[in-house]
Structure formats: structure tokens, C-alpha cells
C-alpha positions in Angstrom: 194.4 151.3 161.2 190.7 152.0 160.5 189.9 152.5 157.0 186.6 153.4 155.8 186.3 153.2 151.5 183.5 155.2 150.3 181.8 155.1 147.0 179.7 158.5 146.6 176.5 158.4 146.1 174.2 159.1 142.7 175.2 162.7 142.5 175.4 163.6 138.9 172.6 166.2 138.1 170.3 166.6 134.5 169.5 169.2 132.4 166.4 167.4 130.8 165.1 167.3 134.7 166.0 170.3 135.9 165.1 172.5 132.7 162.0 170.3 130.6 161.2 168.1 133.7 162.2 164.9 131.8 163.1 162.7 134.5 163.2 159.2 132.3 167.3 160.4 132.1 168.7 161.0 135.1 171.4 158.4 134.8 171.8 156.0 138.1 174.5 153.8 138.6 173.7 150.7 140.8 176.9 148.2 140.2 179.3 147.3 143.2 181.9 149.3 144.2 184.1 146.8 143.1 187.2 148.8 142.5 186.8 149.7 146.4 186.7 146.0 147.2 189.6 145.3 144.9 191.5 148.5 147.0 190.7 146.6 150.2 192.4 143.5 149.1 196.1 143.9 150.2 194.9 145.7 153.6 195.4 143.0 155.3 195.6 143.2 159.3 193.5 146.7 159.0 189.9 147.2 160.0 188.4 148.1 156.9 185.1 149.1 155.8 183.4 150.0 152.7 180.9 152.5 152.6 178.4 152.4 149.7 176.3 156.1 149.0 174.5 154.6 146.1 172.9 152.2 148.4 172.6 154.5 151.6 171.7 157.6 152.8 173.8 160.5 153.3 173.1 161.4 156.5 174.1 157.2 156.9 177.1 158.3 155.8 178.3 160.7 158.5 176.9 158.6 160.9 179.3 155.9 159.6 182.2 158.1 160.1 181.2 159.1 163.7 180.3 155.3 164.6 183.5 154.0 163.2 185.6 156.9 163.7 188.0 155.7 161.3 192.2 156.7 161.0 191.2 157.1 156.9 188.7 157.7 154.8 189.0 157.2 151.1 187.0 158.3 148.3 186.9 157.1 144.8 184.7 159.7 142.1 183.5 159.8 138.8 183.7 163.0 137.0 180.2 164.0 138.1 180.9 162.9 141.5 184.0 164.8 142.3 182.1 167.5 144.1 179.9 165.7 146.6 183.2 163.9 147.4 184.9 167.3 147.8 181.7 168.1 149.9 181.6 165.4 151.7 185.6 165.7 152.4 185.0 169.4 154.1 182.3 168.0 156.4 184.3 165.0 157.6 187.2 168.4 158.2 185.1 170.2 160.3 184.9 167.1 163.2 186.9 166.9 166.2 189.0 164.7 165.5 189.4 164.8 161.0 190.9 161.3 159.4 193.4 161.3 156.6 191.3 161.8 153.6 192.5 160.2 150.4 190.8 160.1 146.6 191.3 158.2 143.7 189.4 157.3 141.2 188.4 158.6 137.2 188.5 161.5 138.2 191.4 162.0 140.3 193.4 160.5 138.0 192.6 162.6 134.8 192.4 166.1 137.3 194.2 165.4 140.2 194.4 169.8 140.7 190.7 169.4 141.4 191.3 167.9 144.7 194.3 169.7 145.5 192.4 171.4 148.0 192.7 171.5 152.0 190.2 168.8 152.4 192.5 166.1 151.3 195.7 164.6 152.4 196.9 162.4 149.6 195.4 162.2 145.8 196.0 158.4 144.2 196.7 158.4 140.1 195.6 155.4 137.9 195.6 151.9 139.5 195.7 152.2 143.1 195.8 148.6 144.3 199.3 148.4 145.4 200.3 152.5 145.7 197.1 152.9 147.9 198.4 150.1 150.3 202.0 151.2 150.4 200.6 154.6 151.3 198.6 153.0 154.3 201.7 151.1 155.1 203.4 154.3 155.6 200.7 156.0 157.7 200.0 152.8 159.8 204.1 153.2 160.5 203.3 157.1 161.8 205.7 157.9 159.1 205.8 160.8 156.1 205.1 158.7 152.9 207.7 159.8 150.7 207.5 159.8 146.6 205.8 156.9 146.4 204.9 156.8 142.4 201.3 157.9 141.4 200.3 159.2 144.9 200.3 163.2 145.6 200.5 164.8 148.9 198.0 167.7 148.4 199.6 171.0 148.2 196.3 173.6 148.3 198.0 176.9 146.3 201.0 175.6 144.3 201.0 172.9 141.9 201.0 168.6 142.8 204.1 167.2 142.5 204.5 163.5 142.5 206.4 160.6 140.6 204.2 159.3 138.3 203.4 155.3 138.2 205.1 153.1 135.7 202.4 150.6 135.6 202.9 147.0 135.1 202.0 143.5 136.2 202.9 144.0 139.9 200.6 146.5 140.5 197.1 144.1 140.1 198.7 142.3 143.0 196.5 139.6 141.2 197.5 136.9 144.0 195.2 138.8 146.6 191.6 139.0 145.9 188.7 141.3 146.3 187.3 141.7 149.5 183.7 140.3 148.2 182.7 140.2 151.7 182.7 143.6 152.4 179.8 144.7 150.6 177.6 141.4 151.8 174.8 143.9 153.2 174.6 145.7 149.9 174.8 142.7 147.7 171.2 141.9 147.1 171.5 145.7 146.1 173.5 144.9 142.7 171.6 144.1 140.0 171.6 144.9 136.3 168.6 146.6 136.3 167.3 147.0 132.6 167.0 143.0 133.1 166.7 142.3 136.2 170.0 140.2 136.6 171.9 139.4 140.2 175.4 140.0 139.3 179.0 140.0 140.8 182.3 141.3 139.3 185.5 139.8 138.1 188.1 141.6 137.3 190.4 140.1 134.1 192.3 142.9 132.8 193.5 146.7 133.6 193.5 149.4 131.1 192.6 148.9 127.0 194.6 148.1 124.0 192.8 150.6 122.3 192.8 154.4 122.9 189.0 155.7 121.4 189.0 159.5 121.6 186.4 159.8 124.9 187.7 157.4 126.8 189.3 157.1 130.4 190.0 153.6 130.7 193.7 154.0 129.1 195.0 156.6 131.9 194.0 154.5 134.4 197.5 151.8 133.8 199.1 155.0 131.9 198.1 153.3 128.4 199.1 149.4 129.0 196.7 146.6 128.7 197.5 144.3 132.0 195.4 141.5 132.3 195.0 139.3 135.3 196.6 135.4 134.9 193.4 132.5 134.5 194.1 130.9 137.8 192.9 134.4 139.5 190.2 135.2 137.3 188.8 131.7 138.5 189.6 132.3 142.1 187.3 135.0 142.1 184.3 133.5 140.2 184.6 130.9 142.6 184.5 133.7 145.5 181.3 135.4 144.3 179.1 131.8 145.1 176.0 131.4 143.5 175.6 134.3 141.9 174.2 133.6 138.5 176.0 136.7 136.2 179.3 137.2 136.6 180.6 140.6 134.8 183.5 140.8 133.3 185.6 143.8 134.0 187.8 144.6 131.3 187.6 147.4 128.7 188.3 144.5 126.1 188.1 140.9 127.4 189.3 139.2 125.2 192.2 141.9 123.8 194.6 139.4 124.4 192.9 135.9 122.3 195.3 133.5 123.5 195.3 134.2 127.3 191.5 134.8 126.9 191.4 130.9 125.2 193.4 129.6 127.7 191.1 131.2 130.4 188.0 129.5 128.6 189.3 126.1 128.8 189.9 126.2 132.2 186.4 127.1 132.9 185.0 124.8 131.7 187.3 121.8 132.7 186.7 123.5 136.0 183.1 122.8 135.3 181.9 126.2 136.3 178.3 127.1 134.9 178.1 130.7 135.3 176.6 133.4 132.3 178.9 135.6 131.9 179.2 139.4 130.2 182.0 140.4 128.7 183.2 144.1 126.9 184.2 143.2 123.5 185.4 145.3 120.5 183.5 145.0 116.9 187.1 144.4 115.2 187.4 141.8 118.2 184.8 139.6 117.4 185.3 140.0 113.5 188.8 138.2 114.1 188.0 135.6 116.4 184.7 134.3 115.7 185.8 130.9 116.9 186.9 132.2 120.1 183.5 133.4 120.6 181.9 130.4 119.8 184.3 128.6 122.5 183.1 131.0 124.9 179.4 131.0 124.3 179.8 127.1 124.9 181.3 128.5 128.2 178.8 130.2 129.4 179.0 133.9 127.8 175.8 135.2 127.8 176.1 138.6 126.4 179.0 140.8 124.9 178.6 144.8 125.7 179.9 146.2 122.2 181.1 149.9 122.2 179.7 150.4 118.6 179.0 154.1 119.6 178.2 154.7 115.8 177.9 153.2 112.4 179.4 156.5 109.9 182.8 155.8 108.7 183.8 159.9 109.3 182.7 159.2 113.1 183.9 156.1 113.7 187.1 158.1 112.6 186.8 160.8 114.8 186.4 158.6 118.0 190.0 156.4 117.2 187.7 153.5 116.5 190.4 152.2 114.0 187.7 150.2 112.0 185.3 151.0 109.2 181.4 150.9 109.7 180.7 147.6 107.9 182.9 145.7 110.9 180.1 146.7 113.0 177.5 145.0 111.0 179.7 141.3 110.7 180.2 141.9 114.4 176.3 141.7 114.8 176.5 138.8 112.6 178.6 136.7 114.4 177.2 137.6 117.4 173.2 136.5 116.6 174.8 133.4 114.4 176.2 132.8 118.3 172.9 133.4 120.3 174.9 135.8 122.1 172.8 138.8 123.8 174.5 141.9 122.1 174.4 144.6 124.8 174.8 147.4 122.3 176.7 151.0 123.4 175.6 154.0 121.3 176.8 157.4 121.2 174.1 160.4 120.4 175.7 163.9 119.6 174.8 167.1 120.5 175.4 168.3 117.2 172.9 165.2 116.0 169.6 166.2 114.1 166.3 164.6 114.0 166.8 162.7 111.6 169.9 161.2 113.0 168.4 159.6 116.0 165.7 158.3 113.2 168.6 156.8 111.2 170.3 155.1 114.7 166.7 153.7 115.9 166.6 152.2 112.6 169.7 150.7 112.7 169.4 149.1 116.2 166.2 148.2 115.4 166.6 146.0 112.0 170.5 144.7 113.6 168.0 143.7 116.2 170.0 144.9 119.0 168.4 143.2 122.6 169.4 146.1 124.6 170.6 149.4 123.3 172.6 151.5 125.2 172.4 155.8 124.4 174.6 158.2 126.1 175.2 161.7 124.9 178.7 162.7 123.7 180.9 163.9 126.7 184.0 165.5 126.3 185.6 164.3 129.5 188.0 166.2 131.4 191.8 164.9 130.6 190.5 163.0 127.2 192.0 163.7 123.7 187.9 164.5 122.9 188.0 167.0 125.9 191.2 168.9 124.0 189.8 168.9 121.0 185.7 170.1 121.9 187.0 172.4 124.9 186.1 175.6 123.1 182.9 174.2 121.9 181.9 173.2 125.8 179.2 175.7 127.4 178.6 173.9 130.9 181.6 173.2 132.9 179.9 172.2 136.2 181.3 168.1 136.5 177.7 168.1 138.4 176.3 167.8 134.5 178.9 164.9 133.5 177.0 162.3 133.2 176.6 161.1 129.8 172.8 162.2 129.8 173.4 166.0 129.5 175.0 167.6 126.7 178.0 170.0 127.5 178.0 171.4 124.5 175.6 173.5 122.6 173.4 171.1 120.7 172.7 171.6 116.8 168.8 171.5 117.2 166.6 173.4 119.9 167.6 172.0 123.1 164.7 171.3 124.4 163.8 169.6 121.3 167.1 167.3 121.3 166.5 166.2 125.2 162.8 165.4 124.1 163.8 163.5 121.2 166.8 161.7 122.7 164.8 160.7 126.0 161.8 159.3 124.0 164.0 157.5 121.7 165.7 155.8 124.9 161.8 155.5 126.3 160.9 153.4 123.0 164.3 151.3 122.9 163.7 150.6 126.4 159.9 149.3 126.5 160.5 145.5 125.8 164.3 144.4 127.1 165.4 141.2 125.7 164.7 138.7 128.6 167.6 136.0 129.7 166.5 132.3 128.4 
């Protein structure tokens, strides 16, 4: 079969553009589609394709379908992607000849009812490594997939029905790797662009052994933590060549300390010298400082922290599970190590002026090298989203993007995106450089 795996483009719209013609916000995400290379993986002996929309044109994109003229198209979607995907869907609908159109993804997996819609066939929930290829082994067959767990046939006026996935350690299918190769054309494309760094993906674990209140990443394995074994982590690093960075990709890399130990030895008795970046929680790095240190002898360049706030009461709120003064030994340890602290913040709607004064002066004397700010999102299928729904005045997904605030801000609005966007504008002006 053809198969043709397409990541939408940047689609997510902004208030601060649109309404105070702030354009410093509009949020632009540049990273390979690398859960689209990991899908392609166990396709063995199909034509596959991936089709990347952040690094192409639209109008590319039909083309694409009409050069390849593929037997299915799949879509993966963020939240504020979901309806240029269901766009995109009804146009590939209206050809002569329409593919099976599947979609996975964030999005699908927290809403699947959004895409229950006549312009898809088959809706994939949570991890879809080894579901999405027993559903292509089923259509490459000619035959009616049955229940296969955690993939919905589309059912437009009635509810989705479907077995849902008891995720576990089969479903990485962790002894076939990502199909690197498919986004060659793109690669010089992938960048982390606040500093300037060529950088692949490695995938080491699945899911989060945490559950903070606005998060998706726990859905996605239906709340297990499944992390991939050394041997494939190091297959993969070896795939991705020369390239400098290697990222990472787990919502806490080193959740599980002893595998994550075990994976640092053999590193670097394999002799690889690679800088890596790796997610890693506050409470994490307070409990295994000496774990860190192993791995900044390893190679790890910088840790991206979710510190998303330093007030006990918030800290609370989000299912952070530690106090406020972790965060500060967390820095510590961190600048002790040399350690770049890639630092994730969360501003509220509900913040006032002199909140974002109190977080600039924070990052600023914790000396953090490169502050990240997103606005607080209630995201569709989160416990935040249950508990903020009634407070949320903009419902478009368009406006998802974690630079617009769904929710009625505490101060004039205009005033908040003004303030946030120049606050992001100063943190922003000198990025720490790599040594």
C-alpha cells in the first residue's frame, strides 16, 4: 500500500496578532515530525511517505497527494491543528479517487468525537505504533478491521465505539526503529531555533510518571510510564549520524533512575559524544543529583525543567506534588553541574502586573539561560480543562496554542498580551550560547 503521513502545518492562530498586532507571539513549531517517523517504523514492505506542512507549502501538499496518489493518508494534530487537518481531510474527499483517511495524534486521542466526521475512516487513541500498523495490515489484506483496541471506525451521527488500548511494553515495538530517513529533505529544516542547534530525536520513554493538571502526555499510554530498553535508545542515536543535539523524548527522562543509569553507562562505554537534552522534573533532579552529574560527564547539555511556577498554592493546583523551594535546589544542582537549564514557565490569565514582574525576577536572579512562557491552557480532555471549562470564553482549537489566553484575563487584555509579549521580548534578547 501507499501511505502518505502528514504533519499539519503551523496553523494555530493569535489573539495578540490578530487583535493588538503583536506578532512577537505567534507560536511556530519547527521540530521533526518524529512521532510520524516512529509510525512508519513497522510499515515495512509499504511505500511510505511523510509529508511535513511546517516545512512546505500547502498547495505542496495537495500536489503531494495527486503525485503519489496514495491508498492512505494519515494525519497526526495538535489541539490547534485539528481543523486544518479536518480541512485538509474534506479536500483530499472531494478527489476522484479519496484514500482512507486516518488521524491520531493529541488531539484525537483526548477528542476523538471531533473527528468523527465523514472525512475520516478510522481515528487512532494514544500510542499508535503498533494499532496503526495492525490497522494497515488489515486494509493491505482488503479486509474490515475489526475491534482492534484504541482504533475507531468513524461513525458521523452516533457516538465512537471502540476497545480501548491496554497499553504496555509491546506497543513501542522498540525493536524497530524510526524511519530517520524519511524526513532527509526536511532535515536541515530542524533546528532549535532560540539557539541555533541542529538536532535529531530519540525516543526513551512513553507517557509520564507524573499526572500535572494540564497535561496530555499521560493519555497518550492511558497513564503508564513505558520506557524504551538502552540497547534501542542507542540504536537510534547511532541512526541520526552526525548530528550534534540529540533530544531526548520523554516527559521525564530519567523517571525511572536505574534504567536511566544503566543507559548512561552504556553511552559512554560506547564512546558516543553527543549533547544531549533531556525533560527532567525539579523533584527529579533534587533526588538524584549524582545521576545528573554521571550524565553531564555523558554528554547532557541541557535539562528542559517544567517549573511552570514557584507559589506553593500553584504549584498545588497544577499536581506538581512538590513545594516551591525544590525548584530553587533544582536550579542549584543544575548550575553546580554546568548544565543549561531550559526553564518552562507558566503565565496566567488571571496574572497581574506585578506577577510577571515577580517571575522575571525570579528567572532572572536563578539565572535561567533560556526561559520558556506559555499562557495557561485548559486543554481539551485535561483534569485543568474540567475544572476552568466554565471560566473558558474562546472555544475555537484555532486559538490553542499556549500564546492566547482562553479565558478571560484578570487585567485589560490588551494590557496582559502587551505585557506578557514584551516580557518574552526581554527574556529572549541574549539566549545563552552552547560552549
Amino acid at each position: 500500500m501507499k501511505i502518505l503521513l502528514t504533519n499539519p502545518p503551523n496553523c494555530g492562530r493569535s489573539i495578540p496578532e490578530e487583535q493588538y498586532g503583536i506578532t512577537s507571539l505567534k507560536q511556530l513549531f519547527k521540530g521533526e515530525p518524529f512521532n510520524l517517523e516512529v509510525l512508519a517504523g513497522p510499515l515495512a514492505g509499504h511505500d511510505v511517505r511523510i509529508f511535513d506542512g511546517k516545512c512546505e507549502t500547502e498547495d505542496a501538499f495537495f500536489a503531494a497527494v495527486e503525485d503519489f496518489d496514495p491508498d492512505v493518508v494519515g494525519f497526526t494534530a495538535l489541539t490547534c491543528e485539528a481543523n486544518t487537518v479536518i480541512r485538509y481531510a474534506a479536500k483530499i474527499r472531494d478527489r476522484r479517487r479519496s484514500p482512507i483517511i486516518v488521524v491520531g495524534g493529541n488531539h484525537a486521542t483526548y477528542n476523538p468525537e471531533d473527528f468523527n466526521r465523514a472525512e475520516f475512516d478510522y481515528i487512532v487513541i494514544g500510542l499508535g505504533k503498533k494499532s496503526f500498523a495492525q490497522l494497515i495490515d488489515c486494509l493491505a489484506r482488503a479486509e474490515v478491521p475489526g475491534r482492534i483496541a484504541g482504533v475507531a471506525r468513524t461513525s458521523p451521527g452516533s457516538r465512537l465505539s471502540f476497545s480501548p488500548r491496554r497499553f504496555g511494553k509491546a506497543d513501542l515495538v522498540e525493536d524497530i526503529a524510526p524511519r530517520y530517513d524519511l524526513v532527509a529533505k526536511y532535515r536541515s529544516q530542524y533546528h532549535l531555533e532560540q539557539l541555533g542547534l541542529a538536532m535529531g530525536f530519540v525516543i526513551t520513554a512513553y507517557g509520564c510518571t507524573h499526572s500535572c493538571s494540564f497535561c496530555t502526555i499521560p493519555g497518550m499510554t492511558g497513564g503508564k510510564y513505558l520506557t524504551h530498553g538502552p540497547d534501542a535508545v542507542l540504536r537510534d542515536v547511532s541512526l541520526l549520524g552526525d548530528i550534534p543535539f540529540i533530544r531526548m523524548v520523554d516527559a521525564n527522562t530519567f523517571g525511572n533512575a536505574s534504567q536511566a543509569a544503566d543507559l548512561c553507562d552504556k553511552i559512554m562505554k560506547a564512546g558516543i559524544r553527543k549533547k544531549f537534552f533531556a525533560d527532567v522534573r525539579a523533584d527529579t533532579i533534587v533526588k538524584h543529583p549524582d545521576l545528573l552529574k554521571k550524565w553531564k560527564d555523558a554528554g547532557l547539555y541541557a535539562a528542559v525543567v517544567g517549573f511552570e511556577d514557584v507559589q506553593d498554592e500553584r504549584l498545588k493546583a497544577y499536581n506538581k506534588k512538590y513545594p516551591g523551594r525544590v525548584i530553587r535546589e533544582a536550579i542549584e544542582i543544575l548550575h553546580e553541574l554546568g548544565i543549561v537549564i531550559v526553564g518552562d514557565f507558566i503565565a496566567s490569565p488571571g496574572d497581574t502586573e506585578n506577577d510577571f514582574e515577580a517571575l522575571e525576577t525570579f528567572i532572572r536572579t536563578e539565572k535561567i539561560e533560556v526561559p520558556v512562557l506559555s499562557v495557561l491552557t485548559p486543554m481539551p480532555g485535561t483534569p485543568l480543562y474540567a475544572e476552568m471549562k466554565k471560566d473558558i470564553v474562546i472555544f475555537d482549537l484555532d486559538y490553542y496554542t499556549f500564546t492566547n489566553a482562553v479565558t478571560k484575563t484578570k487585567m485589560p487584555e490588551a494590557l496582559f498580551y502587551k505585557t506578557y509579549a514584551d516580557l518574552v521580548k526581554r527574556l529572549h534578547e541574549k539566549p545563552h550560547q552552547p560552549q
